[in-house]
TINU-961808 format. One line per field, with one value per residue (C-alpha): residue in one letter; residue number from 1; x, y, z. Coordinates in Angstrom, 1 decimal, padded with zeros to 4 digits. Example, Ala and Ser with C-alpha at 12.3 -4.5 7.8 and 13.67 -1.06 7.14 Angstrom:
aa A:S;
i 1:2;
xx 012.3:013.7;
yy -004.5:-001.1;
zz 007.8:007.1;
//
This chain:
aa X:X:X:X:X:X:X:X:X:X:X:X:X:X:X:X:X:X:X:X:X:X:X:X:X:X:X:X:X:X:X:X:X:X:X:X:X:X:X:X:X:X:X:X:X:X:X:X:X:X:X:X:X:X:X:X:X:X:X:X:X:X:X:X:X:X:X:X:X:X:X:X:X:X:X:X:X:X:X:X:X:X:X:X:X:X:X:X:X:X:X:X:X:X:X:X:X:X:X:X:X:X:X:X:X:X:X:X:X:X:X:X:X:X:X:X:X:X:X:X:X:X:X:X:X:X:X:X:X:X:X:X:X:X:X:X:X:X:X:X:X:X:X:X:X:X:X:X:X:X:X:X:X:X:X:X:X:X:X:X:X:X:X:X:X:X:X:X:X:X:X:X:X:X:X:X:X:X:X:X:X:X:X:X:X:X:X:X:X:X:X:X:X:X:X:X:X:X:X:X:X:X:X:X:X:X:X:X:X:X:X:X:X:X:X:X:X:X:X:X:X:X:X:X:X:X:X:X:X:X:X:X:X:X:X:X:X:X:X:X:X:X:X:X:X:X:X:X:X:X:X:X:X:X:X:X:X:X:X:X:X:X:X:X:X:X:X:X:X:X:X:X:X:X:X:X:X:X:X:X:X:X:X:X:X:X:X:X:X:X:X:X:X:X:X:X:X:X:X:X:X:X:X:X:X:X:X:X:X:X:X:X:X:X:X:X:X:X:X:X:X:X:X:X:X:X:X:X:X:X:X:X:X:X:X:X:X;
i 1:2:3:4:5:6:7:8:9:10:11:12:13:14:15:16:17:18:19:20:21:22:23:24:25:26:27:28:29:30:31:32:33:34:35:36:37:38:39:40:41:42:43:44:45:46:47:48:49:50:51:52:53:54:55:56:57:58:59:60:61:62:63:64:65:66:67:68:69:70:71:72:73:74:75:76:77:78:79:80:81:82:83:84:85:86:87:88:89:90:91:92:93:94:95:96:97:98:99:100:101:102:103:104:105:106:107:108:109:110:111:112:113:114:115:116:117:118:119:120:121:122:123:124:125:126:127:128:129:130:131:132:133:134:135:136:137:138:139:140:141:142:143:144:145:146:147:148:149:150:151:152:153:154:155:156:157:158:159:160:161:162:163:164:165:166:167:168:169:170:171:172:173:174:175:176:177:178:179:180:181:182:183:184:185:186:187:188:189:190:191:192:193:194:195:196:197:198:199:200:201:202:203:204:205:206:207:208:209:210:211:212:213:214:215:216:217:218:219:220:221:222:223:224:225:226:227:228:229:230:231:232:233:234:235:236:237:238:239:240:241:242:243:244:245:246:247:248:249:250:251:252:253:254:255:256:257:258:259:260:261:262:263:264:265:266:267:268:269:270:271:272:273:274:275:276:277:278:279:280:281:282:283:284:285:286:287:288:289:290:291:292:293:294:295:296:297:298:299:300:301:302:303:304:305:306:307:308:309:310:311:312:313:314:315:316:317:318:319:320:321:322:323:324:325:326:327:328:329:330:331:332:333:334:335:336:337;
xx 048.0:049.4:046.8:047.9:047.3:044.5:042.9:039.9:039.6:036.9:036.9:038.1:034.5:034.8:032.2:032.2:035.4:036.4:037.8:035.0:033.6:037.2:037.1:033.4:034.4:037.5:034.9:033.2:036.4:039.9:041.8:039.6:042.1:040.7:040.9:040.6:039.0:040.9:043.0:044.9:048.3:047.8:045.4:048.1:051.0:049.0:045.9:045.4:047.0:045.9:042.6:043.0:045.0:044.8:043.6:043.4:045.7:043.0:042.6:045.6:046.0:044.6:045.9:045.7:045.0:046.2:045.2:047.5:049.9:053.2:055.8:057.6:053.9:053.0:056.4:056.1:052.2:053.3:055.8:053.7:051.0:053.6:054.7:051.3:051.6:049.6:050.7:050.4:049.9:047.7:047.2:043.9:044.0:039.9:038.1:036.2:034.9:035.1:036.9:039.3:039.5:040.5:043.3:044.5:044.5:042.3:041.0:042.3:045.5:045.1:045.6:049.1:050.9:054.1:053.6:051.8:055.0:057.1:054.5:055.1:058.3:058.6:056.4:058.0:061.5:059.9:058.8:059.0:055.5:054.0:053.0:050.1:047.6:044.0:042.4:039.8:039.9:039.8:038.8:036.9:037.8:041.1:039.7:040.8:042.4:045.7:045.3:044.5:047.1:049.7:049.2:049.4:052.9:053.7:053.4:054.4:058.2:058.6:058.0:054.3:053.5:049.1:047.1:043.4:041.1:037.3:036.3:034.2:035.8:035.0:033.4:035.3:032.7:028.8:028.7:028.6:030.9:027.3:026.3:030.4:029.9:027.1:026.2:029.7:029.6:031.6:034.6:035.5:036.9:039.9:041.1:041.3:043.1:045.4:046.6:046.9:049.6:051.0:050.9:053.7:051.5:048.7:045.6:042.8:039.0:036.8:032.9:029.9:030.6:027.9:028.5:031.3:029.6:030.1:033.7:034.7:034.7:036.7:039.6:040.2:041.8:042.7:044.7:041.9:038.1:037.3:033.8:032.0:029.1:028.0:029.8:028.9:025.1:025.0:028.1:027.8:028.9:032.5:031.8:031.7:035.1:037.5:035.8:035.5:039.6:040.3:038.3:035.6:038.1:036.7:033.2:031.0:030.9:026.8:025.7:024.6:028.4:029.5:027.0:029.3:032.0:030.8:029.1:032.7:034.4:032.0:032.2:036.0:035.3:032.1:034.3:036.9:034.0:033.2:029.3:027.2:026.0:029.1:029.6:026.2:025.8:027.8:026.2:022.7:022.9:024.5:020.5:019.8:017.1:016.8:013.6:013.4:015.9:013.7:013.1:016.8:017.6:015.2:016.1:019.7:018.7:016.5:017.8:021.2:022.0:019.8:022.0:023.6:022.7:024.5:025.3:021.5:020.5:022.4:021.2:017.7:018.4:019.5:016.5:014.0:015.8:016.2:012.3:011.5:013.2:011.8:008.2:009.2:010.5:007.2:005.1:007.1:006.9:003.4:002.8:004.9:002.9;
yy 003.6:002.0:001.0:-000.4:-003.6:-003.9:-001.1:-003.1:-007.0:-009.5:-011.2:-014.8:-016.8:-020.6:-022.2:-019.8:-018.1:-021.6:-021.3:-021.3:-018.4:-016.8:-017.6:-015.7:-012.7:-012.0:-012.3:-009.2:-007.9:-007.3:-005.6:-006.6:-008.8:-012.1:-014.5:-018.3:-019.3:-020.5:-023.3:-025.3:-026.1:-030.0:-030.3:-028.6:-030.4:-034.1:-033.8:-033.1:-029.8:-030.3:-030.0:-027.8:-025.2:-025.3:-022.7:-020.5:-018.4:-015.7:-015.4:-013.1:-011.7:-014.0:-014.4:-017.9:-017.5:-020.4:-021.1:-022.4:-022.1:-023.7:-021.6:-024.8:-025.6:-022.3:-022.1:-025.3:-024.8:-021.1:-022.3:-025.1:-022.4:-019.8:-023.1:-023.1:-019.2:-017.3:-013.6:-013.0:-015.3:-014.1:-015.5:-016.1:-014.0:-013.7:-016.8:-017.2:-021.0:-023.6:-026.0:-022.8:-022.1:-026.3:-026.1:-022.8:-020.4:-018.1:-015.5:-016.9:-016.1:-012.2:-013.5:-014.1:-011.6:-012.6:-016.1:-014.4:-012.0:-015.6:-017.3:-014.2:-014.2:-018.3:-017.7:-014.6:-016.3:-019.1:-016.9:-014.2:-012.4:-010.6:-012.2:-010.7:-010.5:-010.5:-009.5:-008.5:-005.4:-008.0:-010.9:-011.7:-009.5:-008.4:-006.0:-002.6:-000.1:-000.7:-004.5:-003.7:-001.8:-003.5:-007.0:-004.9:-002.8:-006.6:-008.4:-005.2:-005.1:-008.5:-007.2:-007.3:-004.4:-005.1:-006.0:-006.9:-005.7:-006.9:-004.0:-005.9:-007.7:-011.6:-013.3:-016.7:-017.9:-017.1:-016.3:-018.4:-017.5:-016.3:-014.2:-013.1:-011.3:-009.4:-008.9:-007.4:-003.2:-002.0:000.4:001.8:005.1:002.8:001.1:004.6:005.2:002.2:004.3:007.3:006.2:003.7:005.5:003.4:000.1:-001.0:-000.9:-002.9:-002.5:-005.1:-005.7:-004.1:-002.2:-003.8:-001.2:000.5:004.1:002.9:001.7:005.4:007.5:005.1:005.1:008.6:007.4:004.1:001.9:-000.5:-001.4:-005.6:-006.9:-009.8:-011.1:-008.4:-009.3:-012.5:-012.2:-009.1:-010.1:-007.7:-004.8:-006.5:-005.2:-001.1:-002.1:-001.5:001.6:002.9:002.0:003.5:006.8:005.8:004.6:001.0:000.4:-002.6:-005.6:-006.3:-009.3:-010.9:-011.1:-012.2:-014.9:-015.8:-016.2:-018.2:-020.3:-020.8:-021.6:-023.8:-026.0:-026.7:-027.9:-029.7:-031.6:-032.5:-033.9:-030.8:-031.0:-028.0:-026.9:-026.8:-023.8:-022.3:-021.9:-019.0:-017.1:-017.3:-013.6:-012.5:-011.0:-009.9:-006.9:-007.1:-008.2:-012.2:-012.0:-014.6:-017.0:-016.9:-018.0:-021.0:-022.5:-022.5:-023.8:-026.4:-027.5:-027.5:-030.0:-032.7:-035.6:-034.9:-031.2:-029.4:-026.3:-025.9:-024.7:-021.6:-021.2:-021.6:-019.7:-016.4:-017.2:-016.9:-013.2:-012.0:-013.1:-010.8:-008.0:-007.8:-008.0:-005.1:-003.4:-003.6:-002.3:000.5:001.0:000.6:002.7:005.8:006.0;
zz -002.0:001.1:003.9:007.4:007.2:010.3:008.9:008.3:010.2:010.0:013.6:014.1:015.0:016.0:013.7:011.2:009.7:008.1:004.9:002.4:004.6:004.1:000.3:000.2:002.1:-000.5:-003.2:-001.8:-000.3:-001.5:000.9:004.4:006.6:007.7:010.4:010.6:013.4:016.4:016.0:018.7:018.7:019.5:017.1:014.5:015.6:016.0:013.7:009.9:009.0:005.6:007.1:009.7:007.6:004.4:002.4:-001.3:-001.9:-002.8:000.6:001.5:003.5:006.2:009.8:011.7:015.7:017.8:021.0:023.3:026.4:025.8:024.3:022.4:021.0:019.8:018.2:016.7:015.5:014.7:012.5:010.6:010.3:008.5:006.3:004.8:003.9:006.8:006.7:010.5:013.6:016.0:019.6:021.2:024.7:025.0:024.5:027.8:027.0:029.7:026.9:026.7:030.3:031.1:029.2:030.0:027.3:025.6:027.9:031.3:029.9:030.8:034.4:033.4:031.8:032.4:030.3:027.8:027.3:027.2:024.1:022.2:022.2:021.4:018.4:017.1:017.4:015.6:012.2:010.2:010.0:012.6:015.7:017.5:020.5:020.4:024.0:026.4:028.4:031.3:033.1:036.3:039.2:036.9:035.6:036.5:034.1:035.8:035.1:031.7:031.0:033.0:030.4:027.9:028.7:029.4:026.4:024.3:026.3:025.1:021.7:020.7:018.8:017.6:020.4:019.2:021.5:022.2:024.1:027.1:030.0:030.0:033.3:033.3:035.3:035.2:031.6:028.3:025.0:024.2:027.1:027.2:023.8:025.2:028.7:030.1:028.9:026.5:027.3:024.2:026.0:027.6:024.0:022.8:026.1:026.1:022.2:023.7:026.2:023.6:020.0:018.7:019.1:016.5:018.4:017.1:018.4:018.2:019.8:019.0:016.0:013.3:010.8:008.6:009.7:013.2:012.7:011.4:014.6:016.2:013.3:014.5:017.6:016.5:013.7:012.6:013.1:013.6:012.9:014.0:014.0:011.7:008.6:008.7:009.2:006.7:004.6:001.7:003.8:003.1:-000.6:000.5:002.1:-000.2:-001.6:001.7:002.3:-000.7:-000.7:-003.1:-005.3:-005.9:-007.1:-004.8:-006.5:-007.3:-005.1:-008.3:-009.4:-005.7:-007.0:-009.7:-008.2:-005.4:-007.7:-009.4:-006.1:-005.3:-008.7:-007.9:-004.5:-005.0:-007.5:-004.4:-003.1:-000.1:000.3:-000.8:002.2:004.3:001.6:001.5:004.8:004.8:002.4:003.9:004.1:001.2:000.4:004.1:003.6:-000.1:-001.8:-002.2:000.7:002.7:000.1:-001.1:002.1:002.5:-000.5:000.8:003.8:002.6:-000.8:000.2:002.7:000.2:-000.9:-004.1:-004.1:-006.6:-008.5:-009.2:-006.0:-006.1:-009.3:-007.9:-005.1:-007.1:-009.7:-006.9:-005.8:-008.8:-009.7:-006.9:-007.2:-010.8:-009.1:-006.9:-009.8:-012.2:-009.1:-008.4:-012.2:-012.4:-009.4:-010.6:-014.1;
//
């Protein structure tokens, strides 16, 4: 069975979607689409790429956003990126950071649809995948429905056909990243709009949505649901994903065999020398809401960042969950006789 490929995205979060987040996501996913998290096109073309981009191959497919706002840069960082096997490159139109905002991209971009047309068309001259947009519904005082729809018939004529869209408007000024991903209202009525008047683009929605259930109504009207913050707080919703793609037709993985195969992952690299806890901090809630939940995330927290620490804290960290479910299971035993 053939999906579109955004059916399903997991959002591009500075600080977080780094690859060994990527690698533990595809461990409970197969089939979600993932993001890294916004990389810059000096930093590609002048720092470590290695670094910077490198990543598994289980990770496909997996889409690098660049921020940037030269058209020979993006080309150039577009083309490294594809080098190192990125199935898409998406550009960052909705970061509203002041380190964004000083060297103009990100979401002071909207203001300028014209150049934003121009860096699409530089990167998708530059490769062969798809080239996309991710975006706000605007910015500042640009933020009417005619704005909105005017960068978007914009960037589309110069051939943009997925546009990405965080369903709030950012405040440029006033407002942190933090604030910007939750004070402004959400509009979801005008990305299901901006579809309607352009069915033959793939319209993405993204903010607010913390479930799969609440990602559903909106796939009647649109091509493809992007969470956030959501499935990286409560990360084994990822494993319903490709079940829920596929009709029913793929069974969750446990949590317990997610385990597994982080705690393979995580051999190989701790043996390249990458520190425990720059892994385990993204699985903190792998166990959010279960029984031993709490405790399996303190010994993360606290055992992993030790000097030295090894394999035998996620060992210790899954012994002390699976100790308490057990408990949980002999009352409710006990209780029913």
């Amino acid at each position: 069975m053939t999906l579109p490929s955004h059916t399903f995205c997991v959002a591009p979060m500075m600080d977080w979607t780094d690859r060994h987040c990527r690698a533990f996501h595809r461990m409970l996913s197969g089939r979600a689409r993932l993001y890294t998290e916004m990389v810059t096109t000096g930093a590609i073309i002048h720092g470590d790429r290695k670094r910077l981009l490198g990543f598994s191959s289980a990770e496909h497919p997996v889409a690098l956003q660049l921020g940037g706002s030269e058209p020979d840069a993006l080309a150039r960082a577009a083309e490294i990126g594809v080098g190192f096997g990125y199935d898409e490159i998406n550009l960052n139109c909705g970061c509203p950071s002041d380190r964004v905002q000083s060297g103009r991209f990100g979401a002071c971009l909207m203001a300028e649809p014209d150049l934003v047309a121009r860096l699409y068309a530089a990167m998708a001259a530059a490769v062969d995948v798809p080239v996309t947009v991710k975006c706000r519904i605007g910015i500042d005082e640009q933020d009417s429905e005619a704005d909105f729809s005017r960068f978007v018939a914009t960037v589309a004529a110069a051939g943009c056909r997925t546009f990405i869209v965080h369903a709030r408007k950012a405040w440029l000024k006033g407002l942190s990243p933090k604030q910007n991903r939750d004070i402004p209202p959400l509009d979801y009525g005008r990305v299901h709009r901006l579809k309607a008047q352009h069915p033959e683009l793939t319209i993405v929605l993204n903010g607010g949505i913390t479930s799969l259930a609440e990602a559903l109504p909106h796939l009647e009207f649109l091509d493809g649901a992007m969470l956030g913050r959501a499935a990286y707080e409560r990360p084994y919703l990822l494993a319903q994903v490709d079940g829920w793609l596929l009709d029913g037709g793929v069974a969750p993985p446990a949590r317990s065999e997610a385990m597994r195969r982080f705690r393979a992952y995580a051999a190989a690299q701790l043996a390249d020398g990458v520190r425990l806890s720059a892994m385990t901090r993204h699985i903190l809630g792998l166990y959010h809401g279960e029984p031993g939940g709490r405790l399996f995330r303190r010994v993360l927290s606290e055992e992993a960042v030790r000097p030295g620490a090894g394999l035998e804290v996620l060992d210790k960290a899954l012994g002390v969950v699976e100790a308490q479910a057990g408990r949980q299971r002999d009352t409710l035993a006990d209780a029913a006789e």
